[in-house]
PDB file with SEQRES, HELIX, SHEET and CRYST1 records, atoms N, CA, C and O in Angstrom:
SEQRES   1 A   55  UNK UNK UNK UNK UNK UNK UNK UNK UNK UNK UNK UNK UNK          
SEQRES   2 A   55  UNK UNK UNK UNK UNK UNK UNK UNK UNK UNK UNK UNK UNK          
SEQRES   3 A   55  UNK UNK UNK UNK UNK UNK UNK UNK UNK UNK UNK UNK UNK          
SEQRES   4 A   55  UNK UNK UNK UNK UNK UNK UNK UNK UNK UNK UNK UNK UNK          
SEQRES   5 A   55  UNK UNK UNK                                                  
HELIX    1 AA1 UNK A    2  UNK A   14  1                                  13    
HELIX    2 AA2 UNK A   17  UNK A   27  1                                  11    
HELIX    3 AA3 UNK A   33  UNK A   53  1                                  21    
CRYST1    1.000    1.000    1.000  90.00  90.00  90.00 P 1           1          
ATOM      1  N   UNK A   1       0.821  -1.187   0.000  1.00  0.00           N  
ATOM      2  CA  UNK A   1       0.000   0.000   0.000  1.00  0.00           C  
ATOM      3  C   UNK A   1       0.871   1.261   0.000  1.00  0.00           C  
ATOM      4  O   UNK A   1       0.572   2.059  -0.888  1.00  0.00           O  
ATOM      5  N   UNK A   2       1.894   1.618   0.810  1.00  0.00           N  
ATOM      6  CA  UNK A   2       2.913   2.658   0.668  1.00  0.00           C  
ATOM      7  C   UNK A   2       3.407   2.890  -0.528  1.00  0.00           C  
ATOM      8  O   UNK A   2       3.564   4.017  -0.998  1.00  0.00           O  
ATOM      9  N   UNK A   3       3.797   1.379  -1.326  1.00  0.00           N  
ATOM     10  CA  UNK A   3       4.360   1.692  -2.627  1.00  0.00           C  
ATOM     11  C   UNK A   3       3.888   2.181  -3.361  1.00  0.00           C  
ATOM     12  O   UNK A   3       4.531   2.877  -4.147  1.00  0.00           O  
ATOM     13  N   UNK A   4       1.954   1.986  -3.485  1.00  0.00           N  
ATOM     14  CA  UNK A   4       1.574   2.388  -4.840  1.00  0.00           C  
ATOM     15  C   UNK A   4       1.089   3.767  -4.496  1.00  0.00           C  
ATOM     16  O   UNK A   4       0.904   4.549  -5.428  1.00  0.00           O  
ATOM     17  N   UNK A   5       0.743   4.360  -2.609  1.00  0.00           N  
ATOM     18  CA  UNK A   5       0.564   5.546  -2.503  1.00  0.00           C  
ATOM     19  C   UNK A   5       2.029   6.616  -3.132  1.00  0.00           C  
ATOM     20  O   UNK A   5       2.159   7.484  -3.995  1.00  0.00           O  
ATOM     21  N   UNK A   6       2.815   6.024  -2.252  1.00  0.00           N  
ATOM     22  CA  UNK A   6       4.574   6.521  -3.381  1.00  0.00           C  
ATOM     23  C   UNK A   6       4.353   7.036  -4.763  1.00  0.00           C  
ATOM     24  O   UNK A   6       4.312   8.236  -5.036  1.00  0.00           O  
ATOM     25  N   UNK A   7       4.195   5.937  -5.732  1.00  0.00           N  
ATOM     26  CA  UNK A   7       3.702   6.244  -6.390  1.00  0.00           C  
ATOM     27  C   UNK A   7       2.814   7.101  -7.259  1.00  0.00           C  
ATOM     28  O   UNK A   7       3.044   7.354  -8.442  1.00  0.00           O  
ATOM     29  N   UNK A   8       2.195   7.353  -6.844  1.00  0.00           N  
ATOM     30  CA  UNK A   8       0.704   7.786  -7.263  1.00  0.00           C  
ATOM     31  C   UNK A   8       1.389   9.298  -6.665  1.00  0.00           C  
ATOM     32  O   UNK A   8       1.340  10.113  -7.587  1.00  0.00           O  
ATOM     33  N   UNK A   9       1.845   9.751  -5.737  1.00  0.00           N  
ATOM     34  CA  UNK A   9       2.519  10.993  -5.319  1.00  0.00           C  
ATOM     35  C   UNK A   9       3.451  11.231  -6.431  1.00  0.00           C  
ATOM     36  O   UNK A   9       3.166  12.139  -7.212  1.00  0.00           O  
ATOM     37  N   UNK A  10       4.479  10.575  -6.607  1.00  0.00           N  
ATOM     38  CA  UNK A  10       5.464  10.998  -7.513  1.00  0.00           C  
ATOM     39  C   UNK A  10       4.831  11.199  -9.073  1.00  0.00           C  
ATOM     40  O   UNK A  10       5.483  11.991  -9.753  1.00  0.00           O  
ATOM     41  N   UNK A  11       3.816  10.677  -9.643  1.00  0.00           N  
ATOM     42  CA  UNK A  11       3.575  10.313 -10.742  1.00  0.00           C  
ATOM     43  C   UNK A  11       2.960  11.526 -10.838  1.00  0.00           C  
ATOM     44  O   UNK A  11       3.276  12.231 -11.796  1.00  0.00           O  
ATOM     45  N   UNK A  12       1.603  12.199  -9.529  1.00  0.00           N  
ATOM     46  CA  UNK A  12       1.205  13.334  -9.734  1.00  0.00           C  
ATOM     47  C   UNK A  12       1.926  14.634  -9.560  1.00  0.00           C  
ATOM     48  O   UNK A  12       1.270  15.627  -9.876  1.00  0.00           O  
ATOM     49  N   UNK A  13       3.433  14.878  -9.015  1.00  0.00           N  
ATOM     50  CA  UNK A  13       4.375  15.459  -9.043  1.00  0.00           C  
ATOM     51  C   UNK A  13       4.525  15.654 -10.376  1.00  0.00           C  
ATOM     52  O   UNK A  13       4.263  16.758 -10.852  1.00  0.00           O  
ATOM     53  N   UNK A  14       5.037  14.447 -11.292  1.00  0.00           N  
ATOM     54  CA  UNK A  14       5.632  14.672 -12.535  1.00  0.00           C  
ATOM     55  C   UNK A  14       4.514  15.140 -13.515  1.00  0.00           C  
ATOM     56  O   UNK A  14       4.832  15.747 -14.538  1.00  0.00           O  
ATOM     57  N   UNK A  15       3.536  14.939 -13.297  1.00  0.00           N  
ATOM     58  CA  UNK A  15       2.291  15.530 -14.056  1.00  0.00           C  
ATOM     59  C   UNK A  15       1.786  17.117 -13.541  1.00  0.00           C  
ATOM     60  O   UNK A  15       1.109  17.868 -14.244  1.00  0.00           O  
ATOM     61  N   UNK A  16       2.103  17.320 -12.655  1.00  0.00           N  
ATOM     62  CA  UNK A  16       1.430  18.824 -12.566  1.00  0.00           C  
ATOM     63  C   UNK A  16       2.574  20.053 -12.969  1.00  0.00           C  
ATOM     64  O   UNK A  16       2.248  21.081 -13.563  1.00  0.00           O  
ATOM     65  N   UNK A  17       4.037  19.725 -12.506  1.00  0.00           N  
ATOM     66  CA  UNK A  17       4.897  20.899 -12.659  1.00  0.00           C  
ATOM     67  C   UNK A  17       4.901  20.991 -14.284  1.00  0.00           C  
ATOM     68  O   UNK A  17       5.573  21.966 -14.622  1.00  0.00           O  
ATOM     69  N   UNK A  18       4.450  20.399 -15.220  1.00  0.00           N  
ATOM     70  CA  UNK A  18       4.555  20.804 -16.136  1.00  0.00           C  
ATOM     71  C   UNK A  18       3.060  21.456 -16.934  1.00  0.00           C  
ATOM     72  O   UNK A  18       2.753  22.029 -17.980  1.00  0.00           O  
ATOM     73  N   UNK A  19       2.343  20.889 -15.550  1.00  0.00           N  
ATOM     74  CA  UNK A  19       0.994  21.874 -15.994  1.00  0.00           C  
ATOM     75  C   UNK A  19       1.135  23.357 -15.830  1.00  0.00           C  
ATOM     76  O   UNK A  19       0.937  24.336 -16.549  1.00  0.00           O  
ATOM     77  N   UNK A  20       1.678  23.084 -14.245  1.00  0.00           N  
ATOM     78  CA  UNK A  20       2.017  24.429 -14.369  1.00  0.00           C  
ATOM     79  C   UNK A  20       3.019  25.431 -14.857  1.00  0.00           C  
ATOM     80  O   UNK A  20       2.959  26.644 -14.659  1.00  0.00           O  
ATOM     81  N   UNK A  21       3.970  24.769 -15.534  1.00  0.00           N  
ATOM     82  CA  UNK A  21       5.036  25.868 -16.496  1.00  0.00           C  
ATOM     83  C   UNK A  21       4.089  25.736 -17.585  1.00  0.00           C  
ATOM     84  O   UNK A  21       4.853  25.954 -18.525  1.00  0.00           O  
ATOM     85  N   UNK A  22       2.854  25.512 -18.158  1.00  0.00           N  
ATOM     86  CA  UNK A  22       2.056  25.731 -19.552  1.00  0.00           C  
ATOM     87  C   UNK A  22       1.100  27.009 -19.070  1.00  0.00           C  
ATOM     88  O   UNK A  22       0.714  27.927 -19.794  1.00  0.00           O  
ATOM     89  N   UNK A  23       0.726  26.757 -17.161  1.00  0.00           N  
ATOM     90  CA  UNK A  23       0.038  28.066 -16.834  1.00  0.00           C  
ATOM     91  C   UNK A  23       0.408  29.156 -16.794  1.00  0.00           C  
ATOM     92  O   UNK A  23      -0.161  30.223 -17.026  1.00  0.00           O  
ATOM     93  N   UNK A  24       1.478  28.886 -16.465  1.00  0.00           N  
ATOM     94  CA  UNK A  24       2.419  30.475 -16.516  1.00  0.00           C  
ATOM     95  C   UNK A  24       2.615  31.091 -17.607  1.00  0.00           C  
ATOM     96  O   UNK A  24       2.263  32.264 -17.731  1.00  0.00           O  
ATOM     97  N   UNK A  25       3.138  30.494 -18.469  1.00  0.00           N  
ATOM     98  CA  UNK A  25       3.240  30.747 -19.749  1.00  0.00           C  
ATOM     99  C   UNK A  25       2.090  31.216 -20.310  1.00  0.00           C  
ATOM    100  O   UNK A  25       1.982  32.408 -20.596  1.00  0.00           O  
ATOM    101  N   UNK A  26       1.147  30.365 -20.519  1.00  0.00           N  
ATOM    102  CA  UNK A  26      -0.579  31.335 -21.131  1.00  0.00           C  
ATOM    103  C   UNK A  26      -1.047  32.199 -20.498  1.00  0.00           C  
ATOM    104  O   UNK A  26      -1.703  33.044 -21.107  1.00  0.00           O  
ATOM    105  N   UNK A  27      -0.915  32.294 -19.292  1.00  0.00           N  
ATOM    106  CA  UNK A  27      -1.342  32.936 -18.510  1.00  0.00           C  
ATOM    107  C   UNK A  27      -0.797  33.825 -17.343  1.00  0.00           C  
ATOM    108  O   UNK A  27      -1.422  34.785 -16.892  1.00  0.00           O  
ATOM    109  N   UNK A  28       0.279  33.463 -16.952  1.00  0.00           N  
ATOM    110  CA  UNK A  28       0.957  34.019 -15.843  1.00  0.00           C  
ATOM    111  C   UNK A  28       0.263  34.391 -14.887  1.00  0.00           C  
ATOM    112  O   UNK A  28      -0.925  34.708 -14.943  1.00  0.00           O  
ATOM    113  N   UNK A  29       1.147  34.376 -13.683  1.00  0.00           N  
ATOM    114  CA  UNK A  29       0.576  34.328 -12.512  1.00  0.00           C  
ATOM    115  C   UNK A  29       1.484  35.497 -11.529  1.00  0.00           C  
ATOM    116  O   UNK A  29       1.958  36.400 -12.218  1.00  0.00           O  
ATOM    117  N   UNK A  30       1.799  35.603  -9.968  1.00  0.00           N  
ATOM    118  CA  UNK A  30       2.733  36.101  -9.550  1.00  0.00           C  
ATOM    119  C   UNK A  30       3.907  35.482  -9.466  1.00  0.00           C  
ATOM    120  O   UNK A  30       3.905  34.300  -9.122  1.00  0.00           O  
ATOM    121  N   UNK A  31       5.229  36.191  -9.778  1.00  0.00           N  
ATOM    122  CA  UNK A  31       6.423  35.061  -9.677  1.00  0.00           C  
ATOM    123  C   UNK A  31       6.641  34.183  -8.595  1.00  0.00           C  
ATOM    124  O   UNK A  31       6.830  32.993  -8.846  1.00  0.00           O  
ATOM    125  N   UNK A  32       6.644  34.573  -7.472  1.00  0.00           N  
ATOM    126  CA  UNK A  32       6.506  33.909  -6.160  1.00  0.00           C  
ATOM    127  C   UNK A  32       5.609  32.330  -6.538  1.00  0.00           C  
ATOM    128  O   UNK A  32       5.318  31.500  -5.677  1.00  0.00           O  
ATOM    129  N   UNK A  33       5.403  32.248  -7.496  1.00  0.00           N  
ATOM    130  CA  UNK A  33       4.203  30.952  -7.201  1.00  0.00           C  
ATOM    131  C   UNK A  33       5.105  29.746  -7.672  1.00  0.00           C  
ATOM    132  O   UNK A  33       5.002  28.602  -7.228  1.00  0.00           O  
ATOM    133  N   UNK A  34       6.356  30.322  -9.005  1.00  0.00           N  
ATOM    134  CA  UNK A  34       6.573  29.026  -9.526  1.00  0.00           C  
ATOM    135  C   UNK A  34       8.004  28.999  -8.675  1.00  0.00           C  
ATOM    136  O   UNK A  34       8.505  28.029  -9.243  1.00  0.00           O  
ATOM    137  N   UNK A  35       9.064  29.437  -7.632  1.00  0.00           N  
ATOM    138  CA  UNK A  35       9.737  29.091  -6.313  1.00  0.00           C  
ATOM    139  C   UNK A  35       8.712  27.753  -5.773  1.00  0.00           C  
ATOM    140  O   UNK A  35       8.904  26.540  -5.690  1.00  0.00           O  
ATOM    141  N   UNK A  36       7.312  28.828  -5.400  1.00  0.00           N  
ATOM    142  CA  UNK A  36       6.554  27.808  -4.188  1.00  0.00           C  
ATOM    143  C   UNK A  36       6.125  26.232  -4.686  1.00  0.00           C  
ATOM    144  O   UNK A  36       6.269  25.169  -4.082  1.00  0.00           O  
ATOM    145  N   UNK A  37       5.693  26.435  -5.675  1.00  0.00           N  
ATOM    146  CA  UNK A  37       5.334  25.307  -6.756  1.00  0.00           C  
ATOM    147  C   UNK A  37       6.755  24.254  -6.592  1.00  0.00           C  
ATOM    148  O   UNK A  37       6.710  23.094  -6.184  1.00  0.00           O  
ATOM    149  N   UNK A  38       7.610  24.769  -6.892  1.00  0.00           N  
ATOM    150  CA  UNK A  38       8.801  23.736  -6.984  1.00  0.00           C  
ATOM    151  C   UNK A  38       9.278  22.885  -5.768  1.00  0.00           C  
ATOM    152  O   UNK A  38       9.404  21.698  -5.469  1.00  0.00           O  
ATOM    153  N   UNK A  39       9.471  24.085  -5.242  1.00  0.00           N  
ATOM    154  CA  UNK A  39       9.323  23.491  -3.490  1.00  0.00           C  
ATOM    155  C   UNK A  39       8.120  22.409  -2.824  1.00  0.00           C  
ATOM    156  O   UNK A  39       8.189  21.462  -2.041  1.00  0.00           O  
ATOM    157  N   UNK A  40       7.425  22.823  -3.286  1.00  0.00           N  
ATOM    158  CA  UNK A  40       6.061  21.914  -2.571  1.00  0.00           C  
ATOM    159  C   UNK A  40       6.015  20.805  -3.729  1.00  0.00           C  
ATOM    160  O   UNK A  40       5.363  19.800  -3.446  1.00  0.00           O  
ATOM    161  N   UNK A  41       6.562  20.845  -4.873  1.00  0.00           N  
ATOM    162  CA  UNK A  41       6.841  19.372  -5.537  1.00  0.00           C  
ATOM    163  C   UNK A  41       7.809  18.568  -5.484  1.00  0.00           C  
ATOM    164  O   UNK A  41       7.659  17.451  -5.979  1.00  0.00           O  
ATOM    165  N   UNK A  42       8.963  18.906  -4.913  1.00  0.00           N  
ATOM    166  CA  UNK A  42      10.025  18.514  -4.037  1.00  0.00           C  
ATOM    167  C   UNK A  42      10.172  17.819  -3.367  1.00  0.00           C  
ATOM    168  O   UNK A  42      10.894  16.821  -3.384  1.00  0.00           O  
ATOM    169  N   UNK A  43       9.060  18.480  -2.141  1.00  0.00           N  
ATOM    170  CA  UNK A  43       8.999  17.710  -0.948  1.00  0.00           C  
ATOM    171  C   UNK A  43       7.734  16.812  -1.019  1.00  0.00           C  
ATOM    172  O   UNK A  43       7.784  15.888  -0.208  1.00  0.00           O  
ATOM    173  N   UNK A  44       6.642  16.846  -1.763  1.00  0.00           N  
ATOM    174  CA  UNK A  44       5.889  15.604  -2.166  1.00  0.00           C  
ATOM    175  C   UNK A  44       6.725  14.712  -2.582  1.00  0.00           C  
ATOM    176  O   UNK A  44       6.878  13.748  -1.832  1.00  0.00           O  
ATOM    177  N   UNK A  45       7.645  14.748  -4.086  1.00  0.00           N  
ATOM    178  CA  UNK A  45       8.070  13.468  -4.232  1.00  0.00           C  
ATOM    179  C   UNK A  45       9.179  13.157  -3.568  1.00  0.00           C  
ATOM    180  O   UNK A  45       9.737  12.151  -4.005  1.00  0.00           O  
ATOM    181  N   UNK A  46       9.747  13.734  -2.559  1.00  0.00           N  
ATOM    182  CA  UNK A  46      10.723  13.304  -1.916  1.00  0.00           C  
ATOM    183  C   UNK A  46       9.808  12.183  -0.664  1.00  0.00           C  
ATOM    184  O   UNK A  46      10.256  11.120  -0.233  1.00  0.00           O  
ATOM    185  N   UNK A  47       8.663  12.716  -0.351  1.00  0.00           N  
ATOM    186  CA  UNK A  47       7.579  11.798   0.249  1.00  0.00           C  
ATOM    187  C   UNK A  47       7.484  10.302   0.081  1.00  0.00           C  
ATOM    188  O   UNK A  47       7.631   9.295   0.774  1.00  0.00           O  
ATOM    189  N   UNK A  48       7.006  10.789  -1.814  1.00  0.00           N  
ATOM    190  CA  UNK A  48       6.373   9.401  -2.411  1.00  0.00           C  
ATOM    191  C   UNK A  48       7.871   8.863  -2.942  1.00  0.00           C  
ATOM    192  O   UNK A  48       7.638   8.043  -3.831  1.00  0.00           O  
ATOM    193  N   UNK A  49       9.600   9.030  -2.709  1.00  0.00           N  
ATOM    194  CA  UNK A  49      10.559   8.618  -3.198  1.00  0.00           C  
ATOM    195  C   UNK A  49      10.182   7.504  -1.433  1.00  0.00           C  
ATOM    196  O   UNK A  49      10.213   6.277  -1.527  1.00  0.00           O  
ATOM    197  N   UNK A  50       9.931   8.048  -0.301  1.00  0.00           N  
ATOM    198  CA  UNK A  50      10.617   7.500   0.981  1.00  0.00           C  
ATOM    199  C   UNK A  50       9.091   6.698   1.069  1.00  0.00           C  
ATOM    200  O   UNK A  50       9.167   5.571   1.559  1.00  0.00           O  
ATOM    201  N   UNK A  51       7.971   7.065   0.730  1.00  0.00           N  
ATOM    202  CA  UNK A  51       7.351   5.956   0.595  1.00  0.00           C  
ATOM    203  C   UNK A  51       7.493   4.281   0.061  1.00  0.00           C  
ATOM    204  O   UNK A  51       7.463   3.170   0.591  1.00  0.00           O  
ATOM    205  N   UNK A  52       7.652   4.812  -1.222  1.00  0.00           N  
ATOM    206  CA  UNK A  52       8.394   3.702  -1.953  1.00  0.00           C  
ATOM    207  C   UNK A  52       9.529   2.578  -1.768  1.00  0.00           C  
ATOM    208  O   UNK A  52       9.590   1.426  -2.198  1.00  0.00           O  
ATOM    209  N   UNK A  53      10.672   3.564  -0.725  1.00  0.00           N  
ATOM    210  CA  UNK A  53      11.387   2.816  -0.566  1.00  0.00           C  
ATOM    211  C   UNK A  53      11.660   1.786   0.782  1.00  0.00           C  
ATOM    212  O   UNK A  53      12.430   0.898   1.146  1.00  0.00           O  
ATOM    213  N   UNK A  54      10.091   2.799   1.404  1.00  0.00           N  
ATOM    214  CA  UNK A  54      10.282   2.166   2.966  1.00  0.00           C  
ATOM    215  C   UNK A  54       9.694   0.762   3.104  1.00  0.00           C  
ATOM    216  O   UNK A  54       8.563   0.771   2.620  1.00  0.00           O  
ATOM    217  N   UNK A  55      10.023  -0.424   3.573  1.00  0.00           N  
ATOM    218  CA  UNK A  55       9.292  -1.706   3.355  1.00  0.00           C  
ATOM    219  C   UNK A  55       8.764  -2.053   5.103  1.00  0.00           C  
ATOM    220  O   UNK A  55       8.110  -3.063   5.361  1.00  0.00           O  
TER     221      UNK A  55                                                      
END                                                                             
């Protein structure tokens, strides 16, 4: 169960930061967001990396 929550964290990590460099881009936002954005995808998949690896 950890693994596939792991998972499922990292996978939605790798799927949103590139949603959001397409939002910025069409749209832009305040700069402050894509720092915070990176950071808070970071430490999710650093989550779903220690999920994964914890048995």
């Amino acid at each position: 169960m950890k693994q596939s929550l792991g998972f499922l964290l990292q996978m939605a990590v790798l799927m949103f930061l590139p949603m959001v460099i397409g939002w910025q881009l069409f749209f832009g936002f305040p700069l402050i967001v894509m720092p915070a954005a990176l950071l808070a995808a970071t430490l999710v998949f650093a989550l779903g990396h220690a999920l994964r690896s914890s048995r």
